[in-house]
VOLUM-414367 format. One record per atom (N, C-alpha, C): residue in three letters; atom name; x, y, z. Coordinates in steps of 0.1 Angstrom, whole numbers, plus 5000, padded with zeros to 4 digits. Example, Ala and Ser with C-alpha at 12.3 -4.5 7.8 and 13.67 -1.06 7.14 Angstrom:
<pts>
(pt ALA,N,(5132,4943,5078));
(pt ALA,CA,(5123,4955,5078));
(pt ALA,C,(5132,4967,5078));
(pt SER,N,(5128,4978,5071));
(pt SER,CA,(5137,4989,5071));
(pt SER,C,(5129,5000,5079));
</pts>
This chain:
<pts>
(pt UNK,N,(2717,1037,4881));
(pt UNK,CA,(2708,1025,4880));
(pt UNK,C,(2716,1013,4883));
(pt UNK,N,(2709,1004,4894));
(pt UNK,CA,(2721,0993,4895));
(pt UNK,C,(2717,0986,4882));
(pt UNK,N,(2728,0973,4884));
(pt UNK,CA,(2732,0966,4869));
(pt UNK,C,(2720,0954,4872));
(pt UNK,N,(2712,0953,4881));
(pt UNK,CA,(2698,0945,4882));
(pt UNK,C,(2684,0949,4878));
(pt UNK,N,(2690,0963,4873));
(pt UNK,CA,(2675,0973,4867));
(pt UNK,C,(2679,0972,4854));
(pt UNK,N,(2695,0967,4846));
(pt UNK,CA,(2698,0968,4832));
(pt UNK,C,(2698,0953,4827));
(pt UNK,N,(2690,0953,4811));
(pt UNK,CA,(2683,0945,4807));
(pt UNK,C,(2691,0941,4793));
(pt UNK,N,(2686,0942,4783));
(pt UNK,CA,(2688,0944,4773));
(pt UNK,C,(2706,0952,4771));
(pt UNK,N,(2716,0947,4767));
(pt UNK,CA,(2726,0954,4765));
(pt UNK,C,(2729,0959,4755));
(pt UNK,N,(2727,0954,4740));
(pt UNK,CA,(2728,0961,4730));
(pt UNK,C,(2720,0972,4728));
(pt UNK,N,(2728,0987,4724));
(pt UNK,CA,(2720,0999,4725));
(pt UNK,C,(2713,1001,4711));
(pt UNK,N,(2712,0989,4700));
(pt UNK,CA,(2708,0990,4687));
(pt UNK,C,(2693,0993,4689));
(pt UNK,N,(2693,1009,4677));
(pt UNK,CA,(2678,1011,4676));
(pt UNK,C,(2680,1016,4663));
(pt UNK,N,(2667,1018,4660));
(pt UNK,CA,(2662,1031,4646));
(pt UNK,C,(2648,1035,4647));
(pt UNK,N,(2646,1044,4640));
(pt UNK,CA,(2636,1059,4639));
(pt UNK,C,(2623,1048,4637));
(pt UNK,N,(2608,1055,4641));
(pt UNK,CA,(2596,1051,4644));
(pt UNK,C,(2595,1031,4643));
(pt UNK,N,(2600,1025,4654));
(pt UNK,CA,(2601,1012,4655));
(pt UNK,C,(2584,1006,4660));
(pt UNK,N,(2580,1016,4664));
(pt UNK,CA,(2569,1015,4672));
(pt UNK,C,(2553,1019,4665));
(pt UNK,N,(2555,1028,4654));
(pt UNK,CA,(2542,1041,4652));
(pt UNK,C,(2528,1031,4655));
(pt UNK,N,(2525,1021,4655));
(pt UNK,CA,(2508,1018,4657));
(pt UNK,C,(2510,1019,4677));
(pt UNK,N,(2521,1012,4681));
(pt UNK,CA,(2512,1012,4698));
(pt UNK,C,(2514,1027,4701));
(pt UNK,N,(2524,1036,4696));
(pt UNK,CA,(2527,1052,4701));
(pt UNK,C,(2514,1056,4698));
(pt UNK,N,(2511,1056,4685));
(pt UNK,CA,(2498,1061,4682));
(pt UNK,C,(2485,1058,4690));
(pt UNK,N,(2482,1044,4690));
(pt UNK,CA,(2473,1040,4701));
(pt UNK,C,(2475,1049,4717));
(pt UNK,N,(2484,1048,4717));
(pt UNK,CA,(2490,1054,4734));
(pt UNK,C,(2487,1066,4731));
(pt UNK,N,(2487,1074,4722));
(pt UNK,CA,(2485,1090,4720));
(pt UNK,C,(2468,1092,4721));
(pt UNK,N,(2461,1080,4715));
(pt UNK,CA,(2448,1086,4717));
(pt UNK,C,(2444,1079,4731));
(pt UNK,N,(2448,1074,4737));
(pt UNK,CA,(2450,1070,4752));
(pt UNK,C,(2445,1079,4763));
(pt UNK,N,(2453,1086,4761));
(pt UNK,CA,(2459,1099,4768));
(pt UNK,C,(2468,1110,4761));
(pt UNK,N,(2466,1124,4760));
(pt UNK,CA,(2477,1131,4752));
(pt UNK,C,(2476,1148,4760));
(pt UNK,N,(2487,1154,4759));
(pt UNK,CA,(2486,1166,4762));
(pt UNK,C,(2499,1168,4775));
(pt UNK,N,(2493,1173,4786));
(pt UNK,CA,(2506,1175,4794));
(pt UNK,C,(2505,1162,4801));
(pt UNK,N,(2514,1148,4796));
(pt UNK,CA,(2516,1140,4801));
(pt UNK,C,(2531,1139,4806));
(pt UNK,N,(2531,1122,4813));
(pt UNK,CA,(2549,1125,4819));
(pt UNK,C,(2550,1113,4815));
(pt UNK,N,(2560,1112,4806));
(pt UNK,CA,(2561,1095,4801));
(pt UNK,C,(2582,1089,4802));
(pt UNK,N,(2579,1082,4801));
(pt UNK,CA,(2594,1072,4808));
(pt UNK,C,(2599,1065,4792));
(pt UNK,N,(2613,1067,4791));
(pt UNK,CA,(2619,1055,4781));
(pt UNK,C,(2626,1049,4789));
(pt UNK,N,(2624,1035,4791));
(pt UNK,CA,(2629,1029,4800));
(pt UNK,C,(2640,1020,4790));
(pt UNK,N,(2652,1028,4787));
(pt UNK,CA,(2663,1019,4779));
(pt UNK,C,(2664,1027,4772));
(pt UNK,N,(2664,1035,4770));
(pt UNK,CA,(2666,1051,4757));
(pt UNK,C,(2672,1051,4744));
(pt UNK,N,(2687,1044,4747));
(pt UNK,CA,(2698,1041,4741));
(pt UNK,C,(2699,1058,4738));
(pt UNK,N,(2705,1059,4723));
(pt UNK,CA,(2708,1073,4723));
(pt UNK,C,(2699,1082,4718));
(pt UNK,N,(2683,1081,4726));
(pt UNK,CA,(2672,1088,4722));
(pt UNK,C,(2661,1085,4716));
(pt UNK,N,(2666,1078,4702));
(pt UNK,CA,(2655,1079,4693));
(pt UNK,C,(2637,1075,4692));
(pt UNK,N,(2643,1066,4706));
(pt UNK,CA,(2628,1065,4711));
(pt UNK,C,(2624,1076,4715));
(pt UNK,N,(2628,1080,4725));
(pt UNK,CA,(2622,1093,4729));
(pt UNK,C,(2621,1109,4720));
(pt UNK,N,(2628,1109,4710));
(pt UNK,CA,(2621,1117,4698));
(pt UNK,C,(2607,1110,4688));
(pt UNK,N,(2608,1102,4689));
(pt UNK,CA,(2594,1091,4683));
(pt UNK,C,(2587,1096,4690));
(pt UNK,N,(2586,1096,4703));
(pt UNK,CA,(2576,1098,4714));
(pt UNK,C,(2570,1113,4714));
(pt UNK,N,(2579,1120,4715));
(pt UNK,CA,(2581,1134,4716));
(pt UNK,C,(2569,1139,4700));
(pt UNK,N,(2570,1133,4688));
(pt UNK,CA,(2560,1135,4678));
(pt UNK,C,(2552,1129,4679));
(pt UNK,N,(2547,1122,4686));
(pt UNK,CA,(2530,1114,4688));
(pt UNK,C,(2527,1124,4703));
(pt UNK,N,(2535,1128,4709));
(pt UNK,CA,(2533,1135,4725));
(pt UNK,C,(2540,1150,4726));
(pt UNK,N,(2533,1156,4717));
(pt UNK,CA,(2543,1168,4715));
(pt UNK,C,(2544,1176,4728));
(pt UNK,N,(2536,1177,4734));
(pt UNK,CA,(2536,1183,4748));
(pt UNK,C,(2541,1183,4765));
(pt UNK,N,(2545,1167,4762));
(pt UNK,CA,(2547,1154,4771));
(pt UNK,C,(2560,1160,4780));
(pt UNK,N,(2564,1155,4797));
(pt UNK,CA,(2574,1157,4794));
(pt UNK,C,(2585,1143,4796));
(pt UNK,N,(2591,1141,4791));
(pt UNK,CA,(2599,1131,4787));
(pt UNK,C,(2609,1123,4790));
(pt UNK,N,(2610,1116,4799));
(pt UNK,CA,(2619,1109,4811));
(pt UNK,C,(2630,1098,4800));
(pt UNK,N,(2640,1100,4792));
(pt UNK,CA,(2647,1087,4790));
(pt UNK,C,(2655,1082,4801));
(pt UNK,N,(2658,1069,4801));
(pt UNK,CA,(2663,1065,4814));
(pt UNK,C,(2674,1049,4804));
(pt UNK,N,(2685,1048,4808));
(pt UNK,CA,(2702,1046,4800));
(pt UNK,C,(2710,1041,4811));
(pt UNK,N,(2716,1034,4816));
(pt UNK,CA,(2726,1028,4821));
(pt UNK,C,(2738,1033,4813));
(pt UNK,N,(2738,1035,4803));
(pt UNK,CA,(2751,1037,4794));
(pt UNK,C,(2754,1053,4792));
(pt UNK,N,(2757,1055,4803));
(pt UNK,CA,(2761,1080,4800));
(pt UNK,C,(2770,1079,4785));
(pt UNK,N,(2773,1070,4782));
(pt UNK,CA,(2779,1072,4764));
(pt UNK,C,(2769,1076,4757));
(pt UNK,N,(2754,1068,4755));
(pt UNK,CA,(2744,1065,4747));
(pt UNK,C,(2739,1079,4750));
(pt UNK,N,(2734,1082,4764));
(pt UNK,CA,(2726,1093,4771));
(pt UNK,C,(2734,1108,4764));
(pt UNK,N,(2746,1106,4765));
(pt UNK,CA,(2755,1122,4759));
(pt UNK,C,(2751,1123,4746));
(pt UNK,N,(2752,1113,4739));
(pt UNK,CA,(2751,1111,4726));
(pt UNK,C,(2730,1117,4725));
(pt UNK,N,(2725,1114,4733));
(pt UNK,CA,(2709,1114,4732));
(pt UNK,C,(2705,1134,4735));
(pt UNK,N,(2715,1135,4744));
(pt UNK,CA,(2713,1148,4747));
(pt UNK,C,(2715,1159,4736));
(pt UNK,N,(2724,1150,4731));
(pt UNK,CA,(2730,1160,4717));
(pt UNK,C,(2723,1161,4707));
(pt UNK,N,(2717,1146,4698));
(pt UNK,CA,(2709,1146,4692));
(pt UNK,C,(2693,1153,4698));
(pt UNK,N,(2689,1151,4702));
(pt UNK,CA,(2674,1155,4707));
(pt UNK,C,(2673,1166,4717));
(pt UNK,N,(2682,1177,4716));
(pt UNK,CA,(2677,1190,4726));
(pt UNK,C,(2663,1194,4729));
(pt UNK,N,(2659,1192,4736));
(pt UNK,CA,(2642,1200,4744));
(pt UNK,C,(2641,1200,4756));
(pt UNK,N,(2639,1214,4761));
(pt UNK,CA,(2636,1212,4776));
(pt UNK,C,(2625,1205,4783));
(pt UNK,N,(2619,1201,4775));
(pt UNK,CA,(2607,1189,4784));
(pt UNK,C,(2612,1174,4780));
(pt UNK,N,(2626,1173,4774));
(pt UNK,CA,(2629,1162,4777));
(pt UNK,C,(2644,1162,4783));
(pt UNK,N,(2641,1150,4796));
(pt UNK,CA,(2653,1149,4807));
(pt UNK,C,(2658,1134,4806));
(pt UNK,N,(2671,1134,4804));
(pt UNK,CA,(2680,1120,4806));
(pt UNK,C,(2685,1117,4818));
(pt UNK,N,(2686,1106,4819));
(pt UNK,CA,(2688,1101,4834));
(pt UNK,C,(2695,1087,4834));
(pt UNK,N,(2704,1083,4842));
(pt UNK,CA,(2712,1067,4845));
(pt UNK,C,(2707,1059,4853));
(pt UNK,N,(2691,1066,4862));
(pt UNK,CA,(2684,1058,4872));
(pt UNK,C,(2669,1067,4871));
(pt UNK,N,(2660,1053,4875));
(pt UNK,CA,(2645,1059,4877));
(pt UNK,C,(2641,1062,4893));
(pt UNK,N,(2655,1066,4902));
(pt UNK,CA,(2650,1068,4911));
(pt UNK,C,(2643,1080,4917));
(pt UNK,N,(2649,1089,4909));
(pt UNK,CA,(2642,1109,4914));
(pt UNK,C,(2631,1106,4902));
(pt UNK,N,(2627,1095,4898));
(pt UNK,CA,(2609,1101,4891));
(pt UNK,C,(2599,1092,4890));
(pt UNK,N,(2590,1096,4889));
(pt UNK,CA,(2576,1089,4896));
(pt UNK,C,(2565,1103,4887));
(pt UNK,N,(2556,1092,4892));
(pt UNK,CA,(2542,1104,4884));
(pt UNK,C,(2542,1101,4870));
(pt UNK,N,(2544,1086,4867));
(pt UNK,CA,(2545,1082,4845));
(pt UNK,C,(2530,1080,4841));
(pt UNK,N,(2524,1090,4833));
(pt UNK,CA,(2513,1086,4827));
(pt UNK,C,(2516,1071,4816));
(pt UNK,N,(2534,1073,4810));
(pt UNK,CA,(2532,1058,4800));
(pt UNK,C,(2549,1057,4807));
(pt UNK,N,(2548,1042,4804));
(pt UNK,CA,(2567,1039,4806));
(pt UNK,C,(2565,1025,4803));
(pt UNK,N,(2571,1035,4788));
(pt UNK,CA,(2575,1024,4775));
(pt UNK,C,(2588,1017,4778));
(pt UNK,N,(2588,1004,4774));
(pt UNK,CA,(2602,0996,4779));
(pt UNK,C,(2598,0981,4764));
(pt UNK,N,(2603,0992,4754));
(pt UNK,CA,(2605,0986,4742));
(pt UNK,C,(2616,0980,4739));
(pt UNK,N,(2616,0967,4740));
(pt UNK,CA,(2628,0957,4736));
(pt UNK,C,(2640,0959,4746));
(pt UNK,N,(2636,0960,4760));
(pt UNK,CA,(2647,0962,4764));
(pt UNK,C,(2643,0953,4780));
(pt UNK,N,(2637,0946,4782));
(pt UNK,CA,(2630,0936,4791));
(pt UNK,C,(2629,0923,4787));
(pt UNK,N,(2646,0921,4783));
(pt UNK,CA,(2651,0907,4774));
(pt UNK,C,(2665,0907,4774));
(pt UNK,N,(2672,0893,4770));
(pt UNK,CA,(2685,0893,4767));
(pt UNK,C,(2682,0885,4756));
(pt UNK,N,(2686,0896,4742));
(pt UNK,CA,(2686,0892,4727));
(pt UNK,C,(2698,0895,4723));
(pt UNK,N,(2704,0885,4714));
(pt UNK,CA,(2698,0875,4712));
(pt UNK,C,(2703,0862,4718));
(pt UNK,N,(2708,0862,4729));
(pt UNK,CA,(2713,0854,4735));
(pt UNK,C,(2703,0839,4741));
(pt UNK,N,(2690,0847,4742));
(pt UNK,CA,(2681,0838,4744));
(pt UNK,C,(2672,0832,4733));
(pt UNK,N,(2675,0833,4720));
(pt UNK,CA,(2673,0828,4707));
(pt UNK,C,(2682,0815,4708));
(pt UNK,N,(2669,0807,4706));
(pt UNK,CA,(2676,0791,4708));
(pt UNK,C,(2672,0782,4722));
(pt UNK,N,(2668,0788,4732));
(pt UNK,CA,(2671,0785,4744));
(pt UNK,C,(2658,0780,4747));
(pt UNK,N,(2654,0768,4753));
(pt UNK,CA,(2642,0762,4759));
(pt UNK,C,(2641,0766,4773));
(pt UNK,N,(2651,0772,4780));
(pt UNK,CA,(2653,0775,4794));
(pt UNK,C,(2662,0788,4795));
(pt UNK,N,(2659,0796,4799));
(pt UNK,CA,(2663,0809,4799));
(pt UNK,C,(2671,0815,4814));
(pt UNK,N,(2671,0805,4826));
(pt UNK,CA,(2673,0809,4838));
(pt UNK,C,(2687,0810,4834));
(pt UNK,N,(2697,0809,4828));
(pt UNK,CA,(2709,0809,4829));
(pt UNK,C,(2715,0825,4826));
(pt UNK,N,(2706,0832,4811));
(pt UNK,CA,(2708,0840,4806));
(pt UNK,C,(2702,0854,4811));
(pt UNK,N,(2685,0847,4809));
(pt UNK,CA,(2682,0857,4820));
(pt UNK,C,(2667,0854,4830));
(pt UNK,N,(2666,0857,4844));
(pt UNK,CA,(2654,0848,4845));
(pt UNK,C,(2643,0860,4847));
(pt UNK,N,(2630,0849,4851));
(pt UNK,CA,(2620,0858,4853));
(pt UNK,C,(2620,0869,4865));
(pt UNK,N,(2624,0862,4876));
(pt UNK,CA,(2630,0872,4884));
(pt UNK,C,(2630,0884,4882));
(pt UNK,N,(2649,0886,4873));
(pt UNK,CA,(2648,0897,4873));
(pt UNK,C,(2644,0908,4863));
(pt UNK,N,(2631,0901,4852));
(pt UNK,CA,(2622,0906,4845));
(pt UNK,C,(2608,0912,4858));
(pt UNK,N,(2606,0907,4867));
(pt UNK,CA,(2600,0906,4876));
(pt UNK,C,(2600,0913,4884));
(pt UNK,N,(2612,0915,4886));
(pt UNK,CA,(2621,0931,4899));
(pt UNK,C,(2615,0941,4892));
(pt UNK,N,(2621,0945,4879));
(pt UNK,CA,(2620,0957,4871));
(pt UNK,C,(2606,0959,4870));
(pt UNK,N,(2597,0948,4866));
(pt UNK,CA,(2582,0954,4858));
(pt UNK,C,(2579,0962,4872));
(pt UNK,N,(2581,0954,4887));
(pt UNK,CA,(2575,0959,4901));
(pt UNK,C,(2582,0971,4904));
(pt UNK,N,(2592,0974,4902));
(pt UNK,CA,(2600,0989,4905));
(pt UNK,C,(2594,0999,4894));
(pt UNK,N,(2586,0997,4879));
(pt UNK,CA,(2584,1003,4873));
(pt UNK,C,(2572,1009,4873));
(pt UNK,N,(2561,0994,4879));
(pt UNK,CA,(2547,1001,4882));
(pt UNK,C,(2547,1011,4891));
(pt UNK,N,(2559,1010,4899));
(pt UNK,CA,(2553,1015,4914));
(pt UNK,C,(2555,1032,4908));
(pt UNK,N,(2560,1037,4899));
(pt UNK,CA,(2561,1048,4895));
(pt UNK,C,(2549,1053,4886));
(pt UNK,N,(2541,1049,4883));
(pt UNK,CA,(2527,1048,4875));
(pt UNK,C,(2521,1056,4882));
(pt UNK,N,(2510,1066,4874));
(pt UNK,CA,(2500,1073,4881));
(pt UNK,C,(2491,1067,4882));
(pt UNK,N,(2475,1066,4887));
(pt UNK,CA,(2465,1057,4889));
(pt UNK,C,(2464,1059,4874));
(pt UNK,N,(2454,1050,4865));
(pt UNK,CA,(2449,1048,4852));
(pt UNK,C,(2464,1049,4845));
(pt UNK,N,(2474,1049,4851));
(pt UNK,CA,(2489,1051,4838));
(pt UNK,C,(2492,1035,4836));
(pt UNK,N,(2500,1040,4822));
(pt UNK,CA,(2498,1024,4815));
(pt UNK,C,(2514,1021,4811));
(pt UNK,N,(2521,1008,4817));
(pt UNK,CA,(2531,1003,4814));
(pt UNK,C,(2532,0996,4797));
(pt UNK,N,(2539,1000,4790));
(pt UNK,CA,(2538,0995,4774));
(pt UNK,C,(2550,0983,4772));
(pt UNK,N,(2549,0975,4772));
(pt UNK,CA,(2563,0964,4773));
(pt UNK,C,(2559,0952,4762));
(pt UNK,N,(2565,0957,4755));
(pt UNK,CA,(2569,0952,4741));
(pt UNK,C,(2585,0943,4737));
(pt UNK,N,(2583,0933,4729));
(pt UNK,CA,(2596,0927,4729));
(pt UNK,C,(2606,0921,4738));
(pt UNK,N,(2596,0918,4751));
(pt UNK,CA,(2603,0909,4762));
(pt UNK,C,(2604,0900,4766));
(pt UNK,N,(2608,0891,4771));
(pt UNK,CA,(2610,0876,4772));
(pt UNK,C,(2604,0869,4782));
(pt UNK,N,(2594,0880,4785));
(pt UNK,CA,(2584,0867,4799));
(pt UNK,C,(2571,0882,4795));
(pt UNK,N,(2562,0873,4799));
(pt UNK,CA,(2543,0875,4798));
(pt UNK,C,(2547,0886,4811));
(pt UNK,N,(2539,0902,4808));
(pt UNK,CA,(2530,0905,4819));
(pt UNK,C,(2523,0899,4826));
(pt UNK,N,(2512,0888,4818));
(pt UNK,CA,(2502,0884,4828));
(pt UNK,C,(2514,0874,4840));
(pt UNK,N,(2525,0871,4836));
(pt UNK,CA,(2532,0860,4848));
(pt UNK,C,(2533,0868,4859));
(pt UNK,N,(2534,0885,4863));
(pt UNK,CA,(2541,0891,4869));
(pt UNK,C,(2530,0893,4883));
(pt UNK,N,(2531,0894,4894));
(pt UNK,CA,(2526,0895,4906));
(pt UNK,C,(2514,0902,4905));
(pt UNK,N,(2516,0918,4896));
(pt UNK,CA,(2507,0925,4897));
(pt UNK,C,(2495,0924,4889));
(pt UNK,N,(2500,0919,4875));
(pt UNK,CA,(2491,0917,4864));
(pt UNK,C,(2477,0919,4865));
(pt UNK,N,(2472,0914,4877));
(pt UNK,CA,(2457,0911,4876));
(pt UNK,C,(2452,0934,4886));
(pt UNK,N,(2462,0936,4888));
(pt UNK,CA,(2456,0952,4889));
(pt UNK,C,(2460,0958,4875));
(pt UNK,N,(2457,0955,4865));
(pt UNK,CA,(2464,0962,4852));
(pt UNK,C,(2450,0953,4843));
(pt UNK,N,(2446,0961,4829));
(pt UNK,CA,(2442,0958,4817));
(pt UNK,C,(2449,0952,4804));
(pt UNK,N,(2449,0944,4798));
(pt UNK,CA,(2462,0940,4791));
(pt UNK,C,(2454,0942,4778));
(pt UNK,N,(2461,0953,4767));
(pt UNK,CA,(2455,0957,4754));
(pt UNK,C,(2468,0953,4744));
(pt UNK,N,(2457,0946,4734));
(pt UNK,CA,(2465,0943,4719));
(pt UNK,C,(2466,0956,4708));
(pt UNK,N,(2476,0955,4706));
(pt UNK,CA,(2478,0965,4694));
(pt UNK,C,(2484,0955,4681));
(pt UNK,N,(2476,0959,4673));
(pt UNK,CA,(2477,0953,4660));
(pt UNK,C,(2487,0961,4656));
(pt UNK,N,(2499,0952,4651));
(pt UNK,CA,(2513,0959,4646));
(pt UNK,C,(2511,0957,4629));
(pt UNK,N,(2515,0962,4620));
(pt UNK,CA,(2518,0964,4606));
(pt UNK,C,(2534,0961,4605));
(pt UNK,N,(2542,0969,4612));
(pt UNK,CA,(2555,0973,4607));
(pt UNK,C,(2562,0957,4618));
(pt UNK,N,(2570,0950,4604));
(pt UNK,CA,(2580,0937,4613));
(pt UNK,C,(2590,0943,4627));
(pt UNK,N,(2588,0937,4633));
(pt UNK,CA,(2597,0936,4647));
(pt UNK,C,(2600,0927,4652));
(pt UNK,N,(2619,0925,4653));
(pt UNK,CA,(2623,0915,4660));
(pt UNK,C,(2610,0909,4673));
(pt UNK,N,(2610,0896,4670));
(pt UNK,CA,(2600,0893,4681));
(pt UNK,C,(2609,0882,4688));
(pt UNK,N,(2614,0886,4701));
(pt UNK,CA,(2623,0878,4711));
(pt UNK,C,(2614,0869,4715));
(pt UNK,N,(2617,0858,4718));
(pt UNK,CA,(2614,0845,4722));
(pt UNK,C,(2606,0848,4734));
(pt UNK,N,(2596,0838,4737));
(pt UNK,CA,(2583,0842,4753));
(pt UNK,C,(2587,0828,4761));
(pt UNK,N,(2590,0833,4773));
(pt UNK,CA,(2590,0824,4781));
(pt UNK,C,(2587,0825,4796));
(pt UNK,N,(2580,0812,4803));
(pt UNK,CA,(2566,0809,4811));
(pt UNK,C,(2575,0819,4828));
(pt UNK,N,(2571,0821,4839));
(pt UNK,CA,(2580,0820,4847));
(pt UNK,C,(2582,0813,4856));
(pt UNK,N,(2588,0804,4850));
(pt UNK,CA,(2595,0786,4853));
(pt UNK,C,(2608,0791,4841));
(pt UNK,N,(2611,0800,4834));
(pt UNK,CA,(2618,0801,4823));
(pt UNK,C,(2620,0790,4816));
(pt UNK,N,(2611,0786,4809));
(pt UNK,CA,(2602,0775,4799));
(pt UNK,C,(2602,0785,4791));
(pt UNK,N,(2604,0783,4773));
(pt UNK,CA,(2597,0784,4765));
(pt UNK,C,(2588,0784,4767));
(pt UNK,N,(2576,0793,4758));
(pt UNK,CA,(2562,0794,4756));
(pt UNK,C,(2561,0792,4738));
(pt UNK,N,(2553,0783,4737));
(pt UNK,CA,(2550,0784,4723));
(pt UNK,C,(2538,0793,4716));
(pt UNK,N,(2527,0797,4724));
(pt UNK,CA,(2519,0803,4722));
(pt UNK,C,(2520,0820,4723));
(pt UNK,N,(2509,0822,4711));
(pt UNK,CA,(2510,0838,4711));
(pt UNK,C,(2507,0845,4720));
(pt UNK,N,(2514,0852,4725));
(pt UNK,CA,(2510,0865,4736));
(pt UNK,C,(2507,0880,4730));
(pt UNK,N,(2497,0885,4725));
(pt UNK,CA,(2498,0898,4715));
(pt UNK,C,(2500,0909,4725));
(pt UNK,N,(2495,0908,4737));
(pt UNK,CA,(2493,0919,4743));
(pt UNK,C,(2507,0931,4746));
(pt UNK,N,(2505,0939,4746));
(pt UNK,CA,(2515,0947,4747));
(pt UNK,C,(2515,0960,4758));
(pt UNK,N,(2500,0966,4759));
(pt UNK,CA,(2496,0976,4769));
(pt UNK,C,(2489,0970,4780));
(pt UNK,N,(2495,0977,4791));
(pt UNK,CA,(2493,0974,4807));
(pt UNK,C,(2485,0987,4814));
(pt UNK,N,(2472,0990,4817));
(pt UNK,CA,(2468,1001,4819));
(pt UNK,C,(2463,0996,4835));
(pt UNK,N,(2468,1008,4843));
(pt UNK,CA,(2470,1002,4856));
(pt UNK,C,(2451,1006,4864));
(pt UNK,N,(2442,0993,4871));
(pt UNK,CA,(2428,0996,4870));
(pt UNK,C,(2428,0998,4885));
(pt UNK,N,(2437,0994,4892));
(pt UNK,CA,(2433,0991,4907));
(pt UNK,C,(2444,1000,4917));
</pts>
């Protein structure tokens, strides 16, 4: 994966970060699906995934082959495949890209974000990521530092709120002009209509 498809550098995670939108996404769609972790770090998303999708098969996708060895080890299943690029796969019923479509926390603080990281190349990625979508598959992008709706395609997509319970770092929103946004953006699911 080149270094214009990697986002997010720190590989910090922990166990069920997600359970209300996985859950949502499970009554979505469930059964033999093909779903994407787009940032994997060493798995644990993709075993989260794997118990709301038990059947699924399971694309994590890592820039870092340290995190990915490490992912392989912890989470053995043959319907789940690690990967350093999303270029040999296509066909994603979901491609989750949880907290990793940001530069945190480096942009905590920042009224202007072009320096750190811009919309751009939040903008490359979301368009390299649709284009791997099946018709009705849904992009889930949570914890990122610019709006779906800013993005080119936005208006062929449905944009669904999931009411969260459990706290989550919430990285700063910004316009793409990389302006601060002060206003709430809840939305988090992208279900592709066009």
């Amino acid at each position: 994966m080149a270094d214009s498809m990697y986002h997010q550098r720190i590989g910090l995670t922990f166990k069920n970060r997600y359970p209300e939108i996985f859950d949502y996404c499970s009554k979505m769609k469930n059964g033999n699906v093909k779903i994407m972790s787009f940032g994997c770090s060493i798995g644990t998303e993709c075993s989260d995934l794997r118990s709301y999708f038990p059947d699924a098969t399971i694309v994590g996708v890592d820039i870092n082959e340290r995190l990915l060895e490490i992912a392989k080890k912890r989470n053995p299943n043959e319907k789940t495949i690690y990967d350093t690029s999303t270029e040999a796969h296509s066909g994603f019923d979901f491609i989750f890209c949880m907290t990793v479509l940001c530069s945190y926390p480096k942009t905590r603080n920042l009224k202007n974000c072009e320096e750190v990281y811009p919309f751009s190349k939040f903008e490359e990625a979301v368009l390299s990521l649709v284009g791997k979508l099946n018709d009705g598959g849904s992009i889930v992008i949570c914890n990122s530092n610019f709006r779906f709706a800013d993005v080119s395609c936005a208006s062929s997509f449905e944009a669904i709120s999931v009411e969260r319970k459990k706290s989550i770092i919430n990285v700063p929103k910004f316009n793409s002009q990389n302006n601060i946004c002060e206003e709430d953006y809840p939305f988090c699911i992208f279900k592709k209509i066009k």
